[in-house]
C-alpha positions as CSV (number, residue, x, y, z in Angstrom):
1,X,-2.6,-4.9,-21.6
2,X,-3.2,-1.5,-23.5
3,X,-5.8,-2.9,-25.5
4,X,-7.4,-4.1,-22.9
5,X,-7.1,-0.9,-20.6
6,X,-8.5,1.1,-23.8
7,X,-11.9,-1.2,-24.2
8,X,-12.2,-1.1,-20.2
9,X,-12.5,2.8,-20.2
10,X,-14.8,2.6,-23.4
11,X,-16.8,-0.1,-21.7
12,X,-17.1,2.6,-18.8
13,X,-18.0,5.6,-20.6
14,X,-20.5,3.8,-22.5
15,X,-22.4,3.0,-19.3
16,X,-22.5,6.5,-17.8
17,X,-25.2,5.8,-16.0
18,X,-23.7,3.7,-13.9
19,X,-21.0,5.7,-12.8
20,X,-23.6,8.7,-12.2
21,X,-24.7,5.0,-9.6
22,X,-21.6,4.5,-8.2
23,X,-20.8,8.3,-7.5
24,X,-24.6,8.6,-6.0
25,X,-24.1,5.8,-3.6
26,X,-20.6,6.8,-2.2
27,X,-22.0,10.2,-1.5
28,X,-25.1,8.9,-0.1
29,X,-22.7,6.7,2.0
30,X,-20.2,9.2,2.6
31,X,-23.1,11.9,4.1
32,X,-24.5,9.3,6.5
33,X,-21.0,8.4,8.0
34,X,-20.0,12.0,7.6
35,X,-23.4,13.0,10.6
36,X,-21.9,11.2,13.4
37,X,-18.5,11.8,12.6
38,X,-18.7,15.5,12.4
39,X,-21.2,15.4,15.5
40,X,-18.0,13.9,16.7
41,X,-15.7,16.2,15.6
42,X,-17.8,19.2,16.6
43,X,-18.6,17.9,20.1
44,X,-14.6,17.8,20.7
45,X,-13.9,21.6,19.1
46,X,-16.9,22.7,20.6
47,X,-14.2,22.9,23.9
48,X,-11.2,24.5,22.0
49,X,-10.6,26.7,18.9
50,X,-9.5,24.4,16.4
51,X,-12.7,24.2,14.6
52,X,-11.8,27.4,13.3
53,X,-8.3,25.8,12.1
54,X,-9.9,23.1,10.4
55,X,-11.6,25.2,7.9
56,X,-8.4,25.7,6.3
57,X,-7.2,22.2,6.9
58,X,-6.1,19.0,8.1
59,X,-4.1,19.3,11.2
60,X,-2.6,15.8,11.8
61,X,-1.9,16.8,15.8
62,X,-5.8,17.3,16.6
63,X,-6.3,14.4,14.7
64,X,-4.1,12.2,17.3
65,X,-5.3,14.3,20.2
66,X,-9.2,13.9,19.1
67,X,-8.8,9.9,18.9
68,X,-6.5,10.4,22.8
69,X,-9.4,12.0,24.0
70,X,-11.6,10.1,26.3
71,X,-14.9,12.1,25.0
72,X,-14.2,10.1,21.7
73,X,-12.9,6.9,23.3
74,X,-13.0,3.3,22.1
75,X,-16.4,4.2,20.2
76,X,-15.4,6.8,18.6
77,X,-12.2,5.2,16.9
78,X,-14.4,1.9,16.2
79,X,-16.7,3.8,14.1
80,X,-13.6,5.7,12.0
81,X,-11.2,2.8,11.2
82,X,-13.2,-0.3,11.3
83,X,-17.0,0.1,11.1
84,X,-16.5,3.0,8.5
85,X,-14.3,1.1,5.9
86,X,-16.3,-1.8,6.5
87,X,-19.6,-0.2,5.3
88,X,-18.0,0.6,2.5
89,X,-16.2,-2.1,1.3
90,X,-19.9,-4.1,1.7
91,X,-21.6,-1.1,-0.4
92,X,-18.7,-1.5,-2.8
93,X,-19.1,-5.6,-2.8
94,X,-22.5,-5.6,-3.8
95,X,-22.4,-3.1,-6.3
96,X,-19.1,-5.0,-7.9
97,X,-22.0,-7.7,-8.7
98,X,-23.9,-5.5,-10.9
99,X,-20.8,-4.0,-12.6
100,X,-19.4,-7.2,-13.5
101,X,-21.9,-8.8,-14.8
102,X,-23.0,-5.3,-17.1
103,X,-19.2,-5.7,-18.8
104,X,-19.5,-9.5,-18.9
105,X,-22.9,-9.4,-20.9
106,X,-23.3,-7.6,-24.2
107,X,-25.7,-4.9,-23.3
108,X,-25.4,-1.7,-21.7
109,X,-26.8,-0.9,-18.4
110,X,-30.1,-1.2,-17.4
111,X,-31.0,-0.6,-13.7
112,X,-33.0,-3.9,-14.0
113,X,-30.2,-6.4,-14.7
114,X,-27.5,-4.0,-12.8
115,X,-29.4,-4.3,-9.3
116,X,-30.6,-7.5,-9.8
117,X,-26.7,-9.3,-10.2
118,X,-26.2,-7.4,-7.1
119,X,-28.4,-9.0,-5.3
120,X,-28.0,-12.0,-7.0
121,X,-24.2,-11.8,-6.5
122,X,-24.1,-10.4,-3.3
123,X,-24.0,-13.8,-1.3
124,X,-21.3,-15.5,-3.3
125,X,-19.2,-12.7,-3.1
126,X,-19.4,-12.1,0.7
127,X,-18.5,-15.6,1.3
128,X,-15.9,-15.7,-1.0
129,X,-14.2,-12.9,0.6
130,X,-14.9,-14.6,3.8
131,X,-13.2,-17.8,2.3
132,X,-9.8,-15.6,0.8
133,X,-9.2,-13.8,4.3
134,X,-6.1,-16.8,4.7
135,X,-5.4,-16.1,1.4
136,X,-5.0,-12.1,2.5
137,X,-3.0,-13.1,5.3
138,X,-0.3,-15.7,3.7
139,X,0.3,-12.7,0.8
140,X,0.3,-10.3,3.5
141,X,2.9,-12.2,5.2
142,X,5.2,-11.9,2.2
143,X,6.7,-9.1,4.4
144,X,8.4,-10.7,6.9
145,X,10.5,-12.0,4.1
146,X,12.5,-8.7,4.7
147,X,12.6,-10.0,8.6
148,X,14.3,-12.7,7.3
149,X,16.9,-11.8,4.8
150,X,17.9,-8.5,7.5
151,X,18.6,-11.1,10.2
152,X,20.1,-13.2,7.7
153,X,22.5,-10.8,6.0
154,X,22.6,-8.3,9.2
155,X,22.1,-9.9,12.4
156,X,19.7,-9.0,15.0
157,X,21.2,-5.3,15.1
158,X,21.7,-4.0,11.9
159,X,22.8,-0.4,11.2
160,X,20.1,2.1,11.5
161,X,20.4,2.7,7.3
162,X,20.1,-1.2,7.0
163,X,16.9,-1.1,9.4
164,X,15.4,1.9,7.8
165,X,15.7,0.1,4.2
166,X,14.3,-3.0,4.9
167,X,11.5,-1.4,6.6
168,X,10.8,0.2,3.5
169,X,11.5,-3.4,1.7
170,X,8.6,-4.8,4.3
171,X,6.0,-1.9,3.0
172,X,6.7,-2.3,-0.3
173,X,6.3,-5.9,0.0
174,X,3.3,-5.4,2.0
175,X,1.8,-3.7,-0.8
176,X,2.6,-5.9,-3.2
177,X,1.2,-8.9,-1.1
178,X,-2.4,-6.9,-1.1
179,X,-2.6,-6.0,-4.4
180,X,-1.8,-9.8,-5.8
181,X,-4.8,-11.0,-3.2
182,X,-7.1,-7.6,-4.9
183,X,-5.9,-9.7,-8.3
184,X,-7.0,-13.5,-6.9
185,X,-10.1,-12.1,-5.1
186,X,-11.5,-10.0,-8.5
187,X,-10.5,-13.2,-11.1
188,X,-12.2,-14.9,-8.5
189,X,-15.8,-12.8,-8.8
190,X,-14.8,-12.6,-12.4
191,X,-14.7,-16.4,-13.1
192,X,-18.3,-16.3,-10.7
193,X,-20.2,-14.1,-13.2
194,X,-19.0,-15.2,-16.5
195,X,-19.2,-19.0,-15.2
196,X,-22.6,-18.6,-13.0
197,X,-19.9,-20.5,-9.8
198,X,-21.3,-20.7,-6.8
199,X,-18.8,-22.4,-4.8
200,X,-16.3,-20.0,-3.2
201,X,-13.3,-22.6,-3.3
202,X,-13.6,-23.1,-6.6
203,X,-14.0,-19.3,-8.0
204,X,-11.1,-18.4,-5.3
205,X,-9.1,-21.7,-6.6
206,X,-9.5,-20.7,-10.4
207,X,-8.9,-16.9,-9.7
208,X,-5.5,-17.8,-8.0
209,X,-4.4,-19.9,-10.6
210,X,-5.4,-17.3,-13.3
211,X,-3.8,-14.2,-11.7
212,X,-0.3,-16.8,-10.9
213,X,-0.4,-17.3,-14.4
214,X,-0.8,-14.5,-15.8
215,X,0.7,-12.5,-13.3
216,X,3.0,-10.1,-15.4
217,X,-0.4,-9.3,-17.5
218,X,-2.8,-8.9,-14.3
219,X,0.0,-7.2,-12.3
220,X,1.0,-4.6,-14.9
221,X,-2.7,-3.3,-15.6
222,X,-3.4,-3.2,-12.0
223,X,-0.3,-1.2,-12.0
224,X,-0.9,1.3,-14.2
225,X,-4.3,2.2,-13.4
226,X,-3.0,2.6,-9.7
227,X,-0.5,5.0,-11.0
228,X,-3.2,7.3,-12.6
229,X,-5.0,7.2,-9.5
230,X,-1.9,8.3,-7.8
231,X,-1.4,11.0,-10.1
232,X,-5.1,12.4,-9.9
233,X,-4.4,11.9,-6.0
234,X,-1.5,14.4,-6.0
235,X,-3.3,16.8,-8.3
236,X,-6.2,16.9,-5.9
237,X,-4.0,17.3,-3.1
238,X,-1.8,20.1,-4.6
239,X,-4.8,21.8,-5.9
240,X,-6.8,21.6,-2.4
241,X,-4.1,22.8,-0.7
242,X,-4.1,26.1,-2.8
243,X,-8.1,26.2,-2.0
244,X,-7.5,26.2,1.7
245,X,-9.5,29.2,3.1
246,X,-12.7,29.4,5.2
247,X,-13.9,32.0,2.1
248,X,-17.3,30.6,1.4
249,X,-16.0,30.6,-2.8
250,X,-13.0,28.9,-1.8
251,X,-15.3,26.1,0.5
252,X,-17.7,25.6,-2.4
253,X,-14.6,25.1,-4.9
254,X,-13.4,22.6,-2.9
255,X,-16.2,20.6,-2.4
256,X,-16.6,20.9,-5.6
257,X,-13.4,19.5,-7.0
258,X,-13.5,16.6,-4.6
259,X,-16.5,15.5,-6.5
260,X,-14.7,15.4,-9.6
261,X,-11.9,13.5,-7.8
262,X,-14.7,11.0,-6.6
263,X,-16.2,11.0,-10.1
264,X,-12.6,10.1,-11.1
265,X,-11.9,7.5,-8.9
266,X,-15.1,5.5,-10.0
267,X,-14.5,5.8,-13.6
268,X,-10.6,3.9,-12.4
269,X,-12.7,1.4,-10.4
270,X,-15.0,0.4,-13.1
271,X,-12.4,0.6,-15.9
272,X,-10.2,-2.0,-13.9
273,X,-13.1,-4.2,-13.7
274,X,-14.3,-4.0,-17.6
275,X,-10.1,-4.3,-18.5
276,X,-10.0,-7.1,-15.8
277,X,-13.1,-8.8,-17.7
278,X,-11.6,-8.4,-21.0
279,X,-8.4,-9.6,-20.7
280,X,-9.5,-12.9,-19.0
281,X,-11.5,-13.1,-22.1
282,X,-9.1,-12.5,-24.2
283,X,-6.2,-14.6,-22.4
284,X,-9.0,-17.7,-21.4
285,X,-9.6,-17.8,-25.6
286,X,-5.8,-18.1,-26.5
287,X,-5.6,-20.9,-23.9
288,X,-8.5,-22.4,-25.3
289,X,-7.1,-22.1,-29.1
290,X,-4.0,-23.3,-28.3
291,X,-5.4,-26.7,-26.7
């Protein structure tokens, strides 16, 4: 798994260029969400003085009282927590076509081939995630597994302790569920590009049997890159919070360092899929050497 973490991050910084691509287009996307939004934002604090307050920070109470209010309404929360992530999950989907199949081929990035197996790949992968949505919500549903073994061991009214942990038990397998379908759904595109697949069923059928398979391999480097994300995430927190301050130096150092965190968090993404693509490489040869 270490190997094949180090060749996905010197796969990554040996196509620069396309980082510097995935960076451009999540800013390009992030300042065209970020207009209405903050035309949003501002039409609500245009009434009060928190936009003031904001300068400094995130202040979780106006965030709940901004969605409450009916100036934002149903519209309003539409375009931050479904049409938003949606956008970019797509942006991200077709872009995942020309990053695959740059670490799948032999060459390094050339803005021909890269948005050309976007397009090219676009298709398959929008109807394969269509296809894995039940395979989302069965995973998903590993959860209420903690429903079961509370009323099972507890009753219908356990202690508040005994609630609070297996609610805790129900998020953690939550998350666990998600990231396994994230491991099916990317063996899925993987097996797609290095096997030119177009049926979904299949590429979804072979990607599930690859990442149950393998899943102490798949699992652990999923894992570990998460956890470096997780660790940038808290450095970037701890070091925004210090740069709180509507001091025009302080703003610009801010924006600033969340560009490096973005930079950062593309450099993860496309290291997980180079290190996804070589281990199925290397772990699809051993199987074939040892038939």
């Amino acid at each position: 798994m270490i190997e094949s973490i180090k060749a996905g991050f010197a796969r990554t910084f040996a196509n620069k260029r396309m980082i510097f691509v995935f960076y451009l287009v999540n800013l390009i996307l992030g300042l065209a969400i970020m207009i209405p939004v903050a035309g949003l934002i501002d039409s609500y604090t245009g009434k009060s003085l928190m936009r003031e307050s904001l300068a400094v920070g995130m202040d979780w109470n106006f965030f709940f009282e901004f969605l409450g209010d009916n100036q934002v309404g149903i519209t309003g929360a539409l375009k931050l927590f479904i049409l938003i992530p949606l956008l970019f999950a797509c942006a991200i989907l077709f872009l995942s076509g020309g990053a695959f199949a740059i670490f799948a081929g032999s060459e390094k990035y050339k803005p021909s081939e890269f948005w050309g197996n976007c397009a090219r790949y676009f298709g398959r992968f929008l109807r394969l995630a269509l296809m894995s949505i039940p395979v989302l919500a069965i995973l998903f549903s590993l959860r209420l597994l903690a429903d079961g073994m509370e009323r099972l061991f507890f009753g219908a009214d356990p202690y508040e302790n005994v609630a609070y942990w297996f609610g805790m038990l129900k998020i953690g397998l939550g998350f666990i569920g998600i990231l396994l379908f994230g491991l099916v759904f990317d063996y899925a595109r993987i097996y797609m590009v290095l096997n030119d697949e177009r049926k979904s069923r299949v590429a979804l059928w072979r990607g599930l049997k690859f990442a149950v398979r393998n899943i102490g391999r798949t699992f652990l480097i999923a894992m570990i890159l998460f956890l470096i994300g997780i660790a940038a995430l808290f450095a970037y927190y701890h070091l925004s919070n210090l740069l709180s301050s509507p001091r025009t130096a302080i703003i610009i150092s801010l924006v600033l360092l969340q560009q490096v965190y973005i930079v950062w968090r593309v450099i993860l993404r496309l290291t997980f899929y180079s290190s996804q693509i070589n281990l199925y490489r290397r772990l699809s040869l051993g199987d074939i050497i040892d038939s």
